[in-house]
Every structure is written in structure tokens, then in C-alpha cells.
DOFI-659976 format. One record per atom (N, C-alpha, C, CB): residue in three letters; x, y, z. Coordinates in steps of 0.1 Angstrom, whole numbers, padded with zeros to 4 digits, always signed. Glycine has a CB too. Layout:
N
ALAXYZ ...
END
This chain:
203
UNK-0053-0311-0074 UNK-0059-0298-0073 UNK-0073-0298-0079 UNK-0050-0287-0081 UNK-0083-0292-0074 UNK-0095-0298-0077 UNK-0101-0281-0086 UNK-0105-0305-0061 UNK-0107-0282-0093 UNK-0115-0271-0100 UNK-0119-0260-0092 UNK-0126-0276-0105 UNK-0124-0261-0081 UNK-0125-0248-0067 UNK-0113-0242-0066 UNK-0128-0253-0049 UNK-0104-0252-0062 UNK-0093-0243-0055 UNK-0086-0238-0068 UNK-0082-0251-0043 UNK-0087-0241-0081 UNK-0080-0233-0095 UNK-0092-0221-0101 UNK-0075-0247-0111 UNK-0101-0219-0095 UNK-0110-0211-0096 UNK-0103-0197-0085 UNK-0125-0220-0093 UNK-0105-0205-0070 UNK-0096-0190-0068 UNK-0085-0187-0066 UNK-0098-0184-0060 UNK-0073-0198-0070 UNK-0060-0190-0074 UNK-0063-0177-0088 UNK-0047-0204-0081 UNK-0076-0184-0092 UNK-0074-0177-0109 UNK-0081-0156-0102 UNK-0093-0190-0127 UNK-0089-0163-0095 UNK-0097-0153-0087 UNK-0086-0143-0085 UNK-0105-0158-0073 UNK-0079-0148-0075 UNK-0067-0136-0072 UNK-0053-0138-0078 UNK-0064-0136-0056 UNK-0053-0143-0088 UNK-0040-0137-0098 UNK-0045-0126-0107 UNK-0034-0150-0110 UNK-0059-0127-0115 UNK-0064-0122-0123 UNK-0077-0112-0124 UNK-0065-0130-0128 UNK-0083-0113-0107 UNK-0092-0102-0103 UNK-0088-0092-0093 UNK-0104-0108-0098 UNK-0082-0100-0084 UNK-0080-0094-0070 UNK-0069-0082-0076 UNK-0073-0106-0057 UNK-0055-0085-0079 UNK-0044-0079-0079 UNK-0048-0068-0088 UNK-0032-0087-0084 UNK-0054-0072-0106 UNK-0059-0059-0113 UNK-0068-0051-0104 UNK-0066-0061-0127 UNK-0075-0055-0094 UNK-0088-0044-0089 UNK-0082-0036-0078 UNK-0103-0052-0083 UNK-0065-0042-0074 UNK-0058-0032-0063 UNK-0051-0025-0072 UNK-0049-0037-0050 UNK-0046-0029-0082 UNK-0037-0020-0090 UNK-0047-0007-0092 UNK-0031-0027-0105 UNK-0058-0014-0097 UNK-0068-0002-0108 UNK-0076+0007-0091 UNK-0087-0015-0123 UNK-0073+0005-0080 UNK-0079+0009-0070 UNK-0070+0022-0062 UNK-0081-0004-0062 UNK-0058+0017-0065 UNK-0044+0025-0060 UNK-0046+0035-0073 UNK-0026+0014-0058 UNK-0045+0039-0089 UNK-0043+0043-0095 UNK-0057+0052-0091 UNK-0039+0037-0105 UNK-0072+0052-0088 UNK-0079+0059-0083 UNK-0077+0070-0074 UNK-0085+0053-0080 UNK-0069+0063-0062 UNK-0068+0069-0053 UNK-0055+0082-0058 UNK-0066+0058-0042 UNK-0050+0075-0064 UNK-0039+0090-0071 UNK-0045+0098-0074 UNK-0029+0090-0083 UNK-0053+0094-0088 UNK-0060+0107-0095 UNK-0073+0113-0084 UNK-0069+0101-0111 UNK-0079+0108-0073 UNK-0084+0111-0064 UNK-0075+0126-0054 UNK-0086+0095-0058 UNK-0061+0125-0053 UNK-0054+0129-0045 UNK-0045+0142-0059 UNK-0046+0115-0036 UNK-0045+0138-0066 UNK-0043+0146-0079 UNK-0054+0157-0075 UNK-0046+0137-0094 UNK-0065+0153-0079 UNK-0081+0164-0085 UNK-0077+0169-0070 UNK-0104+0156-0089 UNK-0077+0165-0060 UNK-0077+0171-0043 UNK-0067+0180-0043 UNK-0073+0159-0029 UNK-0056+0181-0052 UNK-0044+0189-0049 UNK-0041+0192-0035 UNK-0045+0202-0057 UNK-0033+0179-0030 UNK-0030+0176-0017 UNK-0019+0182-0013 UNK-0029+0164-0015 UNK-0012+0183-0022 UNK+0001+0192-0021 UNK-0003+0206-0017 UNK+0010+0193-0036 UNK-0013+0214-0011 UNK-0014+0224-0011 UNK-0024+0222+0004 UNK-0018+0229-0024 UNK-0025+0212+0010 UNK-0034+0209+0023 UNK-0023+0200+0031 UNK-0052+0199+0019 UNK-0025+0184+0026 UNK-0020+0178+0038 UNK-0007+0174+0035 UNK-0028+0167+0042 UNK-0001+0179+0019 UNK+0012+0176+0017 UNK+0021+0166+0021 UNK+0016+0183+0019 UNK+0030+0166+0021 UNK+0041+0159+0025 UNK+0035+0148+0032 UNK+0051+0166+0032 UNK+0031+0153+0041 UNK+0028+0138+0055 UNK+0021+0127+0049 UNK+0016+0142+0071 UNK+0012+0133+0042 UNK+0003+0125+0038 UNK+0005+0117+0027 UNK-0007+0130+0037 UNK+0014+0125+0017 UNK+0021+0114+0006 UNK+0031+0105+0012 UNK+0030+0122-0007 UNK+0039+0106+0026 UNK+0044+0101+0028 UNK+0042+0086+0038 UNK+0050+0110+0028 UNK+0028+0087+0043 UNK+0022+0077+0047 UNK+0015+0072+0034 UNK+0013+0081+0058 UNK+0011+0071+0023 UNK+0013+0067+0013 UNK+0023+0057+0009 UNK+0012+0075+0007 UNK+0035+0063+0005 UNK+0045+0055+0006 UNK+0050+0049+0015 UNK+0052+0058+0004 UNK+0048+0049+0026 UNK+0052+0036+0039 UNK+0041+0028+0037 UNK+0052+0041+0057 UNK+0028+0028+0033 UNK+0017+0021+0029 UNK+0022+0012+0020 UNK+0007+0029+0025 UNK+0029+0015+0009 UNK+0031+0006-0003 UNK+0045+0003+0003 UNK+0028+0014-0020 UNK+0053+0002+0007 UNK+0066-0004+0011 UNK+0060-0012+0023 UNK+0080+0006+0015 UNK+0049-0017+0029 UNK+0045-0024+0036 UNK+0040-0036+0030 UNK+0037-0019+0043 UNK+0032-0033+0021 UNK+0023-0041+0010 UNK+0032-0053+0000 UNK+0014-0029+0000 UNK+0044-0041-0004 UNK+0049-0048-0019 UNK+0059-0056-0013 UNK+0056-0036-0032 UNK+0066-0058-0009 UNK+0078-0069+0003 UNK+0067-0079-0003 UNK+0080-0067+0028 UNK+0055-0081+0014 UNK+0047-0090+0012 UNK+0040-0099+0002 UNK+0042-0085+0016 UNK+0038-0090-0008 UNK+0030-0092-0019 UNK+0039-0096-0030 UNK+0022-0081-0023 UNK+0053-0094-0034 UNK+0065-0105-0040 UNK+0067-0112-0036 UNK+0077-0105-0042 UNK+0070-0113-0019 UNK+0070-0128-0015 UNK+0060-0140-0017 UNK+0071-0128-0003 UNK+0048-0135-0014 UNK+0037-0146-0015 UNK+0041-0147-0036 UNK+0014-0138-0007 UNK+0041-0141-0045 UNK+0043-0142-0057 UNK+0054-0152-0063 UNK+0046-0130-0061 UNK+0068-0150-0054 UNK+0080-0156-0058 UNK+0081-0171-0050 UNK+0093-0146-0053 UNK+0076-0167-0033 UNK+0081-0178-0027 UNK+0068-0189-0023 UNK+0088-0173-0014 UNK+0073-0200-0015 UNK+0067-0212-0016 UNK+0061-0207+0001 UNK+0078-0228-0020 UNK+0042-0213+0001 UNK+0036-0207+0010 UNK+0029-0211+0018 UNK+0030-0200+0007 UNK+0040-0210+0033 UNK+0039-0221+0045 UNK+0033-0210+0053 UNK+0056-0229+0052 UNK+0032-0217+0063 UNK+0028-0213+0074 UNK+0034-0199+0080 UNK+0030-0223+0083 UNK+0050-0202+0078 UNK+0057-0185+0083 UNK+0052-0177+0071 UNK+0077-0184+0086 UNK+0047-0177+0060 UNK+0048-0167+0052 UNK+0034-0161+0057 UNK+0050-0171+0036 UNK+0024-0168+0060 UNK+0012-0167+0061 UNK+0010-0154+0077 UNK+0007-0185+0062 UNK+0022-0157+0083 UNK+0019-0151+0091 UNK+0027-0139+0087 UNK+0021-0157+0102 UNK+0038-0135+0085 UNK+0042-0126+0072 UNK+0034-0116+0073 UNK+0041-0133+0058 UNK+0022-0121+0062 UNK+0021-0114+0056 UNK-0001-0112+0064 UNK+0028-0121+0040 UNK-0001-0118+0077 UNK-0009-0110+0082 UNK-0002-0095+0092 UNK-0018-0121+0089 UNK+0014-0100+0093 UNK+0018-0092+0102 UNK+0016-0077+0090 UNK+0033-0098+0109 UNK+0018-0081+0077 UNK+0019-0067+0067 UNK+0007-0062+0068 UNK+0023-0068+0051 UNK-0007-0072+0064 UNK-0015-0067+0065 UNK-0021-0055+0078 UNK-0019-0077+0062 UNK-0017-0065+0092 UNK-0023-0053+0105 UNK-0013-0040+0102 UNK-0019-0059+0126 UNK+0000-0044+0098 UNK+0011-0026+0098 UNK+0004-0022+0089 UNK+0031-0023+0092 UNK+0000-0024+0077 UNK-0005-0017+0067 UNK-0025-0009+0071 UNK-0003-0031+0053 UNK-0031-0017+0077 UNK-0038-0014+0087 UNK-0040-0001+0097 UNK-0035-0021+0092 UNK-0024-0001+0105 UNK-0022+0011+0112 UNK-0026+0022+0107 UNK-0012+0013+0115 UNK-0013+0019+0096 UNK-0006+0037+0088 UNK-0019+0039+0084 UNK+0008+0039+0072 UNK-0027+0026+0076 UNK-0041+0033+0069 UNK-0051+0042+0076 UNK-0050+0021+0065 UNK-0054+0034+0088 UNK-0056+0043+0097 UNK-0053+0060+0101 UNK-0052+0037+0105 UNK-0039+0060+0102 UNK-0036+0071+0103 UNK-0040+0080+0097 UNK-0028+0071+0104 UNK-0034+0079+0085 UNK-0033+0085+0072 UNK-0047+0088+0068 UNK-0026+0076+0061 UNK-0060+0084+0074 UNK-0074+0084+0072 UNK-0075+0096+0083 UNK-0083+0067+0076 UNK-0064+0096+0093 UNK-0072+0108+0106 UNK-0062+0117+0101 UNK-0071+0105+0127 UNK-0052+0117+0096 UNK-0044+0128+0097 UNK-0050+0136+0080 UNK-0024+0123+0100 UNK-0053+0131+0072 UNK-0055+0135+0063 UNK-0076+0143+0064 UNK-0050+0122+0054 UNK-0084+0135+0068 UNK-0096+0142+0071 UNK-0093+0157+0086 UNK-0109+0126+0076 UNK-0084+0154+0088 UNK-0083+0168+0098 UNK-0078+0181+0088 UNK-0070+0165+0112 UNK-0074+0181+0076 UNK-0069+0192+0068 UNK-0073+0191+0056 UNK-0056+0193+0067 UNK-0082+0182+0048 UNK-0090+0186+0038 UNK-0106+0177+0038 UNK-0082+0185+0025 UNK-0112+0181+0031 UNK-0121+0170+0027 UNK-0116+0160+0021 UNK-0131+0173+0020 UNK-0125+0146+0023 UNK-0124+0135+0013 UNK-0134+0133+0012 UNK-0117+0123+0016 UNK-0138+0134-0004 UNK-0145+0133-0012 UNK-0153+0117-0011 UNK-0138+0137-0023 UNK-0165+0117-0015 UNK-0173+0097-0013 UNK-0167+0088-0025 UNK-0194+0096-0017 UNK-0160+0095-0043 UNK-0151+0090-0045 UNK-0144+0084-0038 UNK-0147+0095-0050 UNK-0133+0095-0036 UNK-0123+0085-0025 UNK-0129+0075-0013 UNK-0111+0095-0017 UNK-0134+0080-0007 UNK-0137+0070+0005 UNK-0142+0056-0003 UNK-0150+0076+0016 UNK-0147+0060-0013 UNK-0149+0038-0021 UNK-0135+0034-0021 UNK-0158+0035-0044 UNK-0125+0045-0032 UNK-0117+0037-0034 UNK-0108+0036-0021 UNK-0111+0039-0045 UNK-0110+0039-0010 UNK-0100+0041+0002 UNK-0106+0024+0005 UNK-0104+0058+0015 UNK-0123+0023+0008 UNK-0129+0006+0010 UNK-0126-0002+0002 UNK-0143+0003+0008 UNK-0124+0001-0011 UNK-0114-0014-0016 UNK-0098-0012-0016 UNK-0118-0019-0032 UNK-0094-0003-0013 UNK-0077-0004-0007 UNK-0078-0012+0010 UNK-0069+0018-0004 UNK-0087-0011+0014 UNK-0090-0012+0033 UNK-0093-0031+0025 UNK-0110+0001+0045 UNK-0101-0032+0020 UNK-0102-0052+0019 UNK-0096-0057+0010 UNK-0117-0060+0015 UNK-0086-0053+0002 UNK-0080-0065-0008 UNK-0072-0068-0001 UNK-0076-0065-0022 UNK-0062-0063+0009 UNK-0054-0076+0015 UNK-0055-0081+0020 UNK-0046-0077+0019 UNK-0068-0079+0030 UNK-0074-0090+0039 UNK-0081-0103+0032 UNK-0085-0082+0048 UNK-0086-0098+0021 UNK-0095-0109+0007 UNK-0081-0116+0007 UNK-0101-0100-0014 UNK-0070-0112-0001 UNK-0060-0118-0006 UNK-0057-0126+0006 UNK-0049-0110-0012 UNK-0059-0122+0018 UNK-0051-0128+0027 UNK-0059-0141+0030 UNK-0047-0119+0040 UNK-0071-0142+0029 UNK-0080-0152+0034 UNK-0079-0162+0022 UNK-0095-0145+0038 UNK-0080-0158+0007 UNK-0081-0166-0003 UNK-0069-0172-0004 UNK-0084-0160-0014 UNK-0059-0172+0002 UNK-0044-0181+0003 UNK-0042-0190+0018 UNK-0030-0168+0002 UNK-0051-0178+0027 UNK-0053-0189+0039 UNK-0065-0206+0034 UNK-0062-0177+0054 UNK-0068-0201+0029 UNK-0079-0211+0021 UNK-0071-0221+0014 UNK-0089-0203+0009 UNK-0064-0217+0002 UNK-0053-0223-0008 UNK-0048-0234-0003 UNK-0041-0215-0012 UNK-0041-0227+0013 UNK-0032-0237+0021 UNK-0038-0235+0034 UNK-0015-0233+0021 UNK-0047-0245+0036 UNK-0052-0244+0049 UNK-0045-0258+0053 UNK-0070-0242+0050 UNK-0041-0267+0048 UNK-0032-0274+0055 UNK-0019-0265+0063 UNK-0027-0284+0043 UNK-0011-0256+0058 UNK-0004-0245+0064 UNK-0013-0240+0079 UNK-0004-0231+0050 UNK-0021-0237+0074 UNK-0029-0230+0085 UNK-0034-0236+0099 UNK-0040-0227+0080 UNK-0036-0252+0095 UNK-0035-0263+0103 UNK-0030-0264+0113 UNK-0032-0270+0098 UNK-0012-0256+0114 UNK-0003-0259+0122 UNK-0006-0251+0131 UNK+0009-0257+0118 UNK-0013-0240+0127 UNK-0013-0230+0145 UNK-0022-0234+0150 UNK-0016-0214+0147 UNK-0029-0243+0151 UNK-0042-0250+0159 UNK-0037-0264+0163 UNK-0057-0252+0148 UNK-0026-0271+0157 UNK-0019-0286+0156 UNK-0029-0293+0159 UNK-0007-0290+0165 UNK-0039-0291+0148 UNK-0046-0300+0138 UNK-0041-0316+0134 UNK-0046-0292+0126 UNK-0051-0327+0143 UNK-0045-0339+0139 UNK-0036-0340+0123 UNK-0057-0350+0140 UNK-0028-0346+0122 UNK-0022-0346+0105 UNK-0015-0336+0100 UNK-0032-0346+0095 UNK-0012-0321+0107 UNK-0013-0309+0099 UNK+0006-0317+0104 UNK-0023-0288+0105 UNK+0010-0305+0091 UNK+0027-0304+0088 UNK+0034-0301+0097 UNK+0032-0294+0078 UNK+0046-0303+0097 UNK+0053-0293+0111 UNK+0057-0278+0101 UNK+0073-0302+0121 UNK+0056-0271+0113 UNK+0060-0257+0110 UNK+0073-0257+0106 UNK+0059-0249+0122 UNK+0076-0246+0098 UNK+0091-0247+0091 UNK+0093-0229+0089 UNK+0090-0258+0071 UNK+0108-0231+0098 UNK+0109-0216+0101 UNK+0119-0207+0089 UNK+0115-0215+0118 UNK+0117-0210+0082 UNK+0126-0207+0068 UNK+0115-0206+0058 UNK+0137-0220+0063 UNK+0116-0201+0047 UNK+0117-0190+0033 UNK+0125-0199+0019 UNK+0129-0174+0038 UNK+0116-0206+0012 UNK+0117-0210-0001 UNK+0112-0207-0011 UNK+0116-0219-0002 UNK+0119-0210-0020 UNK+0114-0205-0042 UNK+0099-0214-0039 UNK+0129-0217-0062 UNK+0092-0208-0048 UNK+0075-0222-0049 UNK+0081-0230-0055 UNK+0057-0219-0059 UNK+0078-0243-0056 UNK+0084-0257-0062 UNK+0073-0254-0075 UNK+0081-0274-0051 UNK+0064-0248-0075 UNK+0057-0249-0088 UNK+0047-0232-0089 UNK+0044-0266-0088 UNK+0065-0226-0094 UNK+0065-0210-0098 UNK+0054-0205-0108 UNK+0079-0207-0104 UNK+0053-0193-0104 UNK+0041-0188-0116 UNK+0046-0187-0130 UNK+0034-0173-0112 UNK+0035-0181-0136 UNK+0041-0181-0151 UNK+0051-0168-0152 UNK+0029-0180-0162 UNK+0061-0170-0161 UNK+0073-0153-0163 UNK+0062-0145-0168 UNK+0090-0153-0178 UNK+0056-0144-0175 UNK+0049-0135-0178 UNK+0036-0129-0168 UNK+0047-0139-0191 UNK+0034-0137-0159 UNK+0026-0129-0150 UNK+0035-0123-0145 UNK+0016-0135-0141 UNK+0047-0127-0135 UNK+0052-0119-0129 UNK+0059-0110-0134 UNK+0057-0122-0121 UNK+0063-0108-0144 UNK+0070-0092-0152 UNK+0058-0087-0152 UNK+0077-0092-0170 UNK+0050-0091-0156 UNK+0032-0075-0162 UNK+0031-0074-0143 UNK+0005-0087-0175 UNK+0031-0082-0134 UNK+0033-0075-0122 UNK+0037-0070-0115 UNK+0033-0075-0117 UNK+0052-0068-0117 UNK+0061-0062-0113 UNK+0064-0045-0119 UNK+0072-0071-0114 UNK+0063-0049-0133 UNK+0064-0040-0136 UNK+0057-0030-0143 UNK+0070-0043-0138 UNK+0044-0034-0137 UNK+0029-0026-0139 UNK+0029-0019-0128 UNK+0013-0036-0139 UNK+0029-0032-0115 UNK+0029-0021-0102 UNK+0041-0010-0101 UNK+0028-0029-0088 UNK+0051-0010-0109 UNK+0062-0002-0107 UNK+0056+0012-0112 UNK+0076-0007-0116 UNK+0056+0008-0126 UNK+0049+0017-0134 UNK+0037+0027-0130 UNK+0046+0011-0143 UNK+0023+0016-0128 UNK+0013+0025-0125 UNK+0011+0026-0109 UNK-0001+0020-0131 UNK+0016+0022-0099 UNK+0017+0025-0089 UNK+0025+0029-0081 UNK+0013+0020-0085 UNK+0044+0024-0080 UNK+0052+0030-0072 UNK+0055+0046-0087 UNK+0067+0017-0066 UNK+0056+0049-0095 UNK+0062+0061-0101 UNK+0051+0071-0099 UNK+0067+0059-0116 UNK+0040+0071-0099 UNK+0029+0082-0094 UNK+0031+0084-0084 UNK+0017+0081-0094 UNK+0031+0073-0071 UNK+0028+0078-0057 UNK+0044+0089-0053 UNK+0025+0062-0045 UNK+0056+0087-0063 UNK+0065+0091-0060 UNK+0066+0106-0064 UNK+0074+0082-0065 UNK+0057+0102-0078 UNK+0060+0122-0084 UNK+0051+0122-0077 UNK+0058+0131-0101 UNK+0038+0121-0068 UNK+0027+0127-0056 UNK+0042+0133-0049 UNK+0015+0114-0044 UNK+0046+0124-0042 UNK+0059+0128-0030 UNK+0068+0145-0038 UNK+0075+0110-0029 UNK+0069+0139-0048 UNK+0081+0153-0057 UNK+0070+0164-0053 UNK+0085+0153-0079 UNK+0060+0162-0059 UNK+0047+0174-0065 UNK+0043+0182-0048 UNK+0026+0162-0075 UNK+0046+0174-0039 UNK+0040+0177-0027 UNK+0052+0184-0018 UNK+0033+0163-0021 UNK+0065+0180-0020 UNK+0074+0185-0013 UNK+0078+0196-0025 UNK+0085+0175-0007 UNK+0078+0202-0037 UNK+0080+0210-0040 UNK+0067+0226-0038 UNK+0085+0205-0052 UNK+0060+0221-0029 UNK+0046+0229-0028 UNK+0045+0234-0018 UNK+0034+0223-0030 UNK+0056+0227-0008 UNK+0056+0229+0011 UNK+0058+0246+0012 UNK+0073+0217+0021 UNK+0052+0250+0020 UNK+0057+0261+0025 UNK+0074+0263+0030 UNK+0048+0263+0037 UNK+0076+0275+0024 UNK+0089+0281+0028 UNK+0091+0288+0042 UNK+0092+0292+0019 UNK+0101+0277+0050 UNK+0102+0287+0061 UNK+0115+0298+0065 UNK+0101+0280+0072 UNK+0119+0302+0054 UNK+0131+0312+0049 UNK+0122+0323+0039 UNK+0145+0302+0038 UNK+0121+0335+0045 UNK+0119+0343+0040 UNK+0127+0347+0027 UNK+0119+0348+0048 UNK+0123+0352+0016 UNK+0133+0351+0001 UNK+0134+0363+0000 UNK+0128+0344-0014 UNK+0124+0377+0010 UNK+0131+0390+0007 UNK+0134+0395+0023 UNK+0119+0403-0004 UNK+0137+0407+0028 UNK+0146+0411+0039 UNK+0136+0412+0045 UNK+0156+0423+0039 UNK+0131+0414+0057 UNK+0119+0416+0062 UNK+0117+0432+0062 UNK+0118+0410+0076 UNK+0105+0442+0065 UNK+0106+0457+0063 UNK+0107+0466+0078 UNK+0092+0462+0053 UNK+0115+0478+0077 UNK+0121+0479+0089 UNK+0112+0488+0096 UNK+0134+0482+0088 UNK+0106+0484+0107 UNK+0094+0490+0113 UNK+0096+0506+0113 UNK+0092+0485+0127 UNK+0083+0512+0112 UNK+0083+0526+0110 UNK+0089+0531+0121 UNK+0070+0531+0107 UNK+0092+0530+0136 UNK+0099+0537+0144 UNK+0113+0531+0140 UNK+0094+0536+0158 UNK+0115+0523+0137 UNK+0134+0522+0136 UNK+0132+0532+0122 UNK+0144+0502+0132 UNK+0128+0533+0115 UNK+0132+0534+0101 UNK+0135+0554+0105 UNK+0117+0526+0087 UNK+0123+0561+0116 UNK+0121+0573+0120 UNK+0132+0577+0130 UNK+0108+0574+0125 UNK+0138+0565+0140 UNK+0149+0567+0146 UNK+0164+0568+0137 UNK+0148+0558+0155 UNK+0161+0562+0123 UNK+0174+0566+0118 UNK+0178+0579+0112 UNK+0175+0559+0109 UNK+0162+0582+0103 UNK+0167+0597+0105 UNK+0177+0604+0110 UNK+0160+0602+0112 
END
């Protein structure tokens, strides 16, 4: 392993991941100050959360497992779904409130760190990458899912798991509470009032 390539494992264990954590916690308090629950509500917290159940799969696996060629594709397939909804969630949400130039930065570095991440591991293992071109020498493809033979440290993956639990899945969830307890009622809670000619015909 030569000094480059432990420069950017270090890159994205220790820059990349804190600057999406610290990028996603923006975008809350971004959607907090917006008091979204009162514009685009529900939908939009809830393309949020399909956002991050796209990302986090992906993003334990490349953490836990060993990273071939099928993971690689994996986890560009998460990246384009994650892509879509982003998309979406960009039109469905600027049709019912403003977004502020705050958010739109942190919305630009939510839009490139998985593509960064994704390129800085296509890099890692570009022997992996080799195979979809069948590159004189490259490996054979292997259509199965293994542990890394040389796992990260326990203590990175607890502060990651359960950082991102903490500062990113339990906010975006009370967003979801804060936003479906805000939705409009479509049950009237008093009787409706009985128009002045019925009320004159009872007489």
C-alpha cells in the first residue's frame, strides 16, 4: 500500500464522511429555520427519508464489507436512486417554498459526496474496476458479498454508526413527526353552520 492510496482512504474515512454528516445536520437546521412542516410537509420530509435509506444500506456495506467489483456497482446503482429522489425532492420542494442560498450550498455538497466517495474507492480498487473493461490481468468478477479481510477499526465504526444514527437518522425522523403532526385536517372538529335559508325554513 503506498502513501497516496493511505492518504485517500484517510481522506474519506476522516474528511469526506464528517463533511456529509456535518452537511445533512445543515440541511435539517436549514429545513427547521424554513418550518417546512407548514409548506411542503410531509412529502418532502418524506423524500428525505427515502434519501437516507438509499445512502445508509450502501454506505455500511462499503464500511463492513470487502470491495469488489459487485459492490462497486452497488453502490453506483445507490448513488443514481439517490440522485433521482434528490432531484425530485429539489422540484417538488422549490414549487411550495423558497430555498434559501444557505441551503442550496448545503443541498451542493449533499449532490457530490457520494459521487467523491464513489470515485475515491473506484480509485482504491481500480484493479475491481478493471473487470468491466476486461483489462489484460484484471480479476474475475465475483458475484457474492464478503466481511473485508482487513476490517476497519471498532471504534471508527461505532462513532459511525452511531453518530449517523444520532445526528442524522433521529432528526430527519422528529422532521417526519414535526411535519405530520402540522398537516392539515381534513375532518372538520366543529359541525358545519346551517345556512341561513334552512335555518329560516325551520322556523
Amino acid at each position: 500500500m503506498n502513501s497516496l492510496e493511505d492518504a485517500l482512504r484517510a481522506a474519506l474515512m476522516y474528511g469526506l464522511v464528517p463533511l456529509w454528516a456535518v452537511a445533512g445536520v445543515g440541511d435539517w437546521f436549514c429545513h427547521r429555520w424554513q418550518r417546512i412542516e407548514h409548506s411542503t410537509g410531509v412529502g418532502e420530509s418524506l423524500l428525505h427519508l427515502l434519501m437516507l435509506s438509499i445512502l445508509a444500506p450502501a454506505t455500511l456495506a462499503v464500511m463492513w464489507l470487502e470491495v469488489n467489483t459487485l459492490l462497486l456497482l452497488l453502490a453506483l446503482v445507490a448513488c443514481v436512486a439517490h440522485e433521482l429522489v434528490f432531484w425530485a425532492d429539489l422540484v417538488y420542494a422549490s414549487r411550495r417554498r423558497v430555498i434559501p442560498p444557505i441551503e442550496q450550498w448545503v443541498h451542493s455538497v449533499q449532490f457530490a459526496v457520494p459521487w467523491v466517495g464513489l470515485a475515491g474507492l473506484a480509485l482504491l480498487h481500480r484493479d475491481q474496476m478493471s473487470v468491466l473493461w476486461h483489462a489484460p490481468g484484471a480479476p474475475t468478477l465475483q458475484w457474492t458479498l464478503h466481511s473485508k479481510v482487513h476490517p476497519l477499526p471498532p471504534d471508527y465504526l461505532m462513532v459511525v454508526m452511531l453518530g449517523g444514527a444520532v445526528v442524522i437518522g433521529l432528526p430527519f425522523v422528529q422532521e417526519l413527526w414535526r411535519c405530520w403532526r402540522a398537516r392539515p385536517r381534513t375532518h372538520a372538529t366543529h359541525p358545519a353552520p346551517i345556512p341561513h335559508d334552512a335555518a329560516t325554513a325551520v322556523r
